[in-house]
C-alpha positions as CSV (number, residue, x, y, z in Angstrom):
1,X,131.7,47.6,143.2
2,X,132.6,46.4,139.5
3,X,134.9,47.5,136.9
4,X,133.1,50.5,135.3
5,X,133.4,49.4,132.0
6,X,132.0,46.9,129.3
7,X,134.2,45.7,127.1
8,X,133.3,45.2,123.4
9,X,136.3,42.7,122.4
10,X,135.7,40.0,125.1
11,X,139.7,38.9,124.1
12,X,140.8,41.9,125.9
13,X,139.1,41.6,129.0
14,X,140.4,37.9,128.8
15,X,143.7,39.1,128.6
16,X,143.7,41.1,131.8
17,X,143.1,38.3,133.9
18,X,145.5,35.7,132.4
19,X,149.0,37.0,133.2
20,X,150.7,34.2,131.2
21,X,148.6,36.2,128.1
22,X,151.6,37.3,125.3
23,X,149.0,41.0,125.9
24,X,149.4,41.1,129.4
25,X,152.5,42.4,129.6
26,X,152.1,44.9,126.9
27,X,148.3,46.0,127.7
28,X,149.8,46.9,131.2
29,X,152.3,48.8,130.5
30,X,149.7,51.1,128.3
31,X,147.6,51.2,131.4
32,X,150.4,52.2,133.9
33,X,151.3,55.4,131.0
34,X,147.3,56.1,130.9
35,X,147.0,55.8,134.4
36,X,149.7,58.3,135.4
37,X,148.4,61.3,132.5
38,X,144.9,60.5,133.6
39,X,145.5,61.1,137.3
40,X,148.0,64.5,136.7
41,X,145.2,65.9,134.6
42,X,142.4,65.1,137.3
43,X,145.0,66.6,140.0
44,X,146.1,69.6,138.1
45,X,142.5,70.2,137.4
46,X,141.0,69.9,140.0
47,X,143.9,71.3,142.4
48,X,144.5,74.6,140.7
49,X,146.2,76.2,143.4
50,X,148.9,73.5,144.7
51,X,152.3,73.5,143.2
52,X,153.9,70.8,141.3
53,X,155.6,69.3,144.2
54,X,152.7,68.7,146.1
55,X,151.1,67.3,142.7
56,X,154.0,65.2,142.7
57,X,153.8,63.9,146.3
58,X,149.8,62.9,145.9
59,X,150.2,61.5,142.3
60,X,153.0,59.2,143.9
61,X,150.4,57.7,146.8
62,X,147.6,57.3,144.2
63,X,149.2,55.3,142.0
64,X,151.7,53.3,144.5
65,X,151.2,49.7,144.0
66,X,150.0,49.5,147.8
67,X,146.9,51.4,146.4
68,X,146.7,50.5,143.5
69,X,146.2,46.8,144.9
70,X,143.6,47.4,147.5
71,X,141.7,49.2,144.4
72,X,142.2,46.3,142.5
73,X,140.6,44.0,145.5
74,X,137.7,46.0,146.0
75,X,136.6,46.6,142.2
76,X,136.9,42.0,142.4
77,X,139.7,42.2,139.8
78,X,141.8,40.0,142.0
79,X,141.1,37.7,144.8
80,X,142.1,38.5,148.6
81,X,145.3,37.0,148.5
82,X,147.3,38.4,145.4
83,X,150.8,39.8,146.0
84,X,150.4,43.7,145.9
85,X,152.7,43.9,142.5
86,X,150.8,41.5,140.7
87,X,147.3,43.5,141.5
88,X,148.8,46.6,140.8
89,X,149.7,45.1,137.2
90,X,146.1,43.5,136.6
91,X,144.6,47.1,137.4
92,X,146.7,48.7,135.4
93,X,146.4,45.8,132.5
94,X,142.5,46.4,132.6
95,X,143.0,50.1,131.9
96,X,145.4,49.6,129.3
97,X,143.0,47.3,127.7
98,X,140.3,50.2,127.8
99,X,142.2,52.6,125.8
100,X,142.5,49.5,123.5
101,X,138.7,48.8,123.7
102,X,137.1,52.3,123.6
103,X,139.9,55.2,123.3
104,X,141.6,57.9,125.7
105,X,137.9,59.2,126.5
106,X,136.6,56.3,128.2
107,X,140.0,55.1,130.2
108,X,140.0,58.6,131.8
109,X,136.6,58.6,132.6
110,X,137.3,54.8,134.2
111,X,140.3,56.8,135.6
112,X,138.0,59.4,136.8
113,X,134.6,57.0,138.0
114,X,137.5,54.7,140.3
115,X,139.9,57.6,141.8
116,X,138.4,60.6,141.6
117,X,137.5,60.6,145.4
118,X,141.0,60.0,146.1
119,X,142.1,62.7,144.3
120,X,139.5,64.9,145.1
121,X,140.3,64.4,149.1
122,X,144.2,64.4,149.2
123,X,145.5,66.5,152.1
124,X,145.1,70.1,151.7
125,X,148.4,71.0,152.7
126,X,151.7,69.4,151.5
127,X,151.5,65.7,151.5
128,X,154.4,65.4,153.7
129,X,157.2,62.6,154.0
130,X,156.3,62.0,157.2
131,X,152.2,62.4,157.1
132,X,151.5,60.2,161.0
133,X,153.4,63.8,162.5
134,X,150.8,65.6,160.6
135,X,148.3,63.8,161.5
136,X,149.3,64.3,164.8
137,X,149.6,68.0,164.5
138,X,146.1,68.1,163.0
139,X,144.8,66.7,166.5
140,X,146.8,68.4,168.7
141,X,144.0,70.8,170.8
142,X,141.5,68.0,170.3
143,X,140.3,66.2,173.4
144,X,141.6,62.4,171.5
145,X,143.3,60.1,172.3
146,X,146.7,59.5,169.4
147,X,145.5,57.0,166.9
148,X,147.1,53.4,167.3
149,X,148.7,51.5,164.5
150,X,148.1,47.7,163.7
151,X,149.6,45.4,161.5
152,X,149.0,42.6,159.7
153,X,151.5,40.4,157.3
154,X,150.3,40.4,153.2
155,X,151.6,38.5,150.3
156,X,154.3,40.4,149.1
157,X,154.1,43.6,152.2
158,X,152.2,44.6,155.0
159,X,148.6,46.5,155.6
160,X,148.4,48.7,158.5
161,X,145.5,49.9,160.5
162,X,144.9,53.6,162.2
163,X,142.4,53.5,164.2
164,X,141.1,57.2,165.9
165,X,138.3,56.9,168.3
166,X,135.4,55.0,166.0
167,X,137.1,56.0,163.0
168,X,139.4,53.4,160.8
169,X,141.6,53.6,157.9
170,X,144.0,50.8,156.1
171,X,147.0,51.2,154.2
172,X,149.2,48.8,152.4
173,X,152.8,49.2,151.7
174,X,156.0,47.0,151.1
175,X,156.8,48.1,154.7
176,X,155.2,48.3,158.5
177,X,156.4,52.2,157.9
178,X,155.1,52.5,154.5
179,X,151.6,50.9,155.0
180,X,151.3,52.8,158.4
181,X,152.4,55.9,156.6
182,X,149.5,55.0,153.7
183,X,146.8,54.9,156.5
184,X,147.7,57.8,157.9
185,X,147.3,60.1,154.8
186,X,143.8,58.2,154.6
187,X,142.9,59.3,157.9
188,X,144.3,62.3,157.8
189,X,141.8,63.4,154.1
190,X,138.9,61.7,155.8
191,X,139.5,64.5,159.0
192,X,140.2,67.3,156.4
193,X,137.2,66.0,154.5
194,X,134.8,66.1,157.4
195,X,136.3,70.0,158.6
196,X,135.7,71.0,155.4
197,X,131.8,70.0,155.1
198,X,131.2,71.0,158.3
199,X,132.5,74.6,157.5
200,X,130.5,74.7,154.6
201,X,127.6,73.6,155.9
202,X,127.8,76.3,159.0
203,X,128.6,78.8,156.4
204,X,124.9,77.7,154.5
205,X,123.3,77.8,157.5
206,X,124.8,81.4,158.5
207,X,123.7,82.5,155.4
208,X,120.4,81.0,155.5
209,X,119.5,83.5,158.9
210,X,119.1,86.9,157.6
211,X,117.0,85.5,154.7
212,X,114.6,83.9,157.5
213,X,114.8,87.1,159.6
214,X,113.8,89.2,156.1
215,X,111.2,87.0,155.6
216,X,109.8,87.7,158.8
């Protein structure tokens, strides 16, 4: 997965990855500003019935430098080993130098292309402060065991793994609590995600009976 854009002043996209570059600096704080309207629209948009303090609560966990570091590491902006601040800032540097590059248009739609799952599959209730008892309420009734927390040390924080049966989720964070919190909320929209196709798909295939039976 690669940076979904192609840059027509080379300079810039030279700039993102040299943070001693007099435009780093500058091209990242543009990004983080364009970053933050980009993802409100996307959520208010495509959220039309959550309040603004629920928006708040999921715009805060998509652009917390925990995530916005792991995004960084799997687009190949930054190697394995970068501090999550310093990832966070190269992300946010390379988006900065879109708007530069090719306008408001085409750093949303980058906006769009790299977090638009995210957004799409934040929690359908409140994102709550303290998301592992909701996920833990969302099993309750379920024959499963409680999912188990591991973690493991990062430059500059921690990443914590949920594991739930055969299903995993990561989360990084500047604290055990924060990175365990991170993976929970990922676990938690992946469950959410999965009861919501499956309704959809047994409400298709309810519908798809009588038309058989008329058919017939």
């Amino acid at each position: 997965m690669g940076f979904p854009h192609e840059f027509a002043d080379a300079g810039l996209e030279e700039a993102c990855r040299d943070r001693s570059n007099p435009q780093f600096q500058r091209l990242e704080w543009l990004g983080d500003r364009a970053l933050g309207c980009a993802v409100a629209q996307l959520l208010y948009r495509r959220h039309p019935s959550r309040d603004q303090a629920d928006l708040s609560r999921a715009i805060s966990l998509i652009v917390s430098n925990s995530n916005l570091a792991r995004v960084a590491r799997q687009l190949g902006l930054v190697d394995e080993q970068a501090g999550l601040k310093g990832a966070a800032d190269v992300l946010e540097a390379y988006l900065g130098a879109v708007l530069e590059d090719a306008g408001l248009p085409a750093a949303s739609a980058c906006v769009a292309d790299v977090f638009g799952a995210q957004i799409d599959n934040i929690p359908s209730n409140r994102v709550a402060k303290d998301v592992k008892t909701r996920l833990n309420e969302h099993l309750e009734g379920e024959a499963v065991l409680p999912p188990e927390y591991a973690y493991e040390t990062l430059r500059g924080g921690f990443q914590a793994t949920c594991r739930l049966g055969n299903r995993v989720s990561y989360g990084e964070g500047a604290s055990k609590q924060a990175a365990a919190r991170e993976a929970a909320a990922r676990m938690l929209a992946a469950l959410e995600a999965e009861k919501k196709a499956a309704a959809a798909a047994a409400a298709a295939e309810g519908d798809a009976v009588p038309a058989a039976a008329d058919d017939a």
